[in-house]
N, C-alpha and C positions, 0 to 999 in steps of 0.2 A: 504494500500500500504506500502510494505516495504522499511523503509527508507535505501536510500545507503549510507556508509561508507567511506569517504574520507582515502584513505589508505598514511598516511607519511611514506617515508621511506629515512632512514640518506646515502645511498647509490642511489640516482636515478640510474635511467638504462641509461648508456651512453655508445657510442660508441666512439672508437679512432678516432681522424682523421688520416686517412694515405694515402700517397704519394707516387707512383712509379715511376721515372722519370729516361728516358734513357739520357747519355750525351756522346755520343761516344763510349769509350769502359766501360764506368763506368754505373754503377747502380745507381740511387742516392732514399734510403730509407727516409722517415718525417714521422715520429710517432708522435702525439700530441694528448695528453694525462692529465687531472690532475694529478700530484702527481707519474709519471712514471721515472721510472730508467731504464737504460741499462739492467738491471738483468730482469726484465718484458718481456723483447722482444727476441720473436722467429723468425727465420727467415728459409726459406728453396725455394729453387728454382729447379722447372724441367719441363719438356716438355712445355717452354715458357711462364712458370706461376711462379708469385712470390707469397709466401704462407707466411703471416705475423702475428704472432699471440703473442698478449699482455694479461699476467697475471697480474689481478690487484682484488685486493676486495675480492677476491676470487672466480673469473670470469674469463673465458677464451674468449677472441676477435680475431675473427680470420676471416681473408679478402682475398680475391685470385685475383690477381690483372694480368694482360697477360701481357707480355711484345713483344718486334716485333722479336729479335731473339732468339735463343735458345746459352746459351753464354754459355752452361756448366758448370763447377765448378766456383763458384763464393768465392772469401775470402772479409771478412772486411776489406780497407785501411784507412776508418780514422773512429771518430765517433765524435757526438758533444751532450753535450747535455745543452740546455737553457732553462730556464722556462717554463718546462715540454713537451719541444720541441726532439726530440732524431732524430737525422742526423746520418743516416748512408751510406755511400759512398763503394762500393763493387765495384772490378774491377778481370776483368779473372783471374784465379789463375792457377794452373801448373796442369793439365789434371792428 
């Protein structure tokens, strides 16, 4: 029988945690993440889906999440980011 190989690897395979949370007219985006910066995350919103996608490791993560209406062009109005935590706040932008 052949013996199986414990495979280490210095990158585990992890997924982001992320968050889509409606608050009135705002979008509220949480990305959590090890080691993630603002420049990692993509964002893109259409036909009532938010489309979130984090580069890191040299690995693309990427989550489609629905939202309840279709708010059309969305801009960033704040962002935050805490111990690999990345808050982003998105609210209607000008058509």
């Amino acid at each position: 029988m052949k013996r199986m190989e414990k495979k280490i690897c210095p990158w585990p395979e992890r997924d982001p945690l992320i968050d889509v949370i409606e608050e009135g007219e705002e979008v509220r985006v949480i990305v959590a993440m090890p080691g993630i910066t603002r420049e990692d995350v993509f964002l893109d919103s259409r036909n009532r889906m938010m489309i979130v996608e984090v580069a890191a490791d040299g690995q693309i993560f990427r989550k489609a999440v629905s939202y309840v209406r279709d708010r059309g062009h969305l801009e960033v109005k704040s962002s935050r980011l805490n111990n690999s935590v990345l808050e982003l706040v998105l609210g209607k932008g000008p058509a």
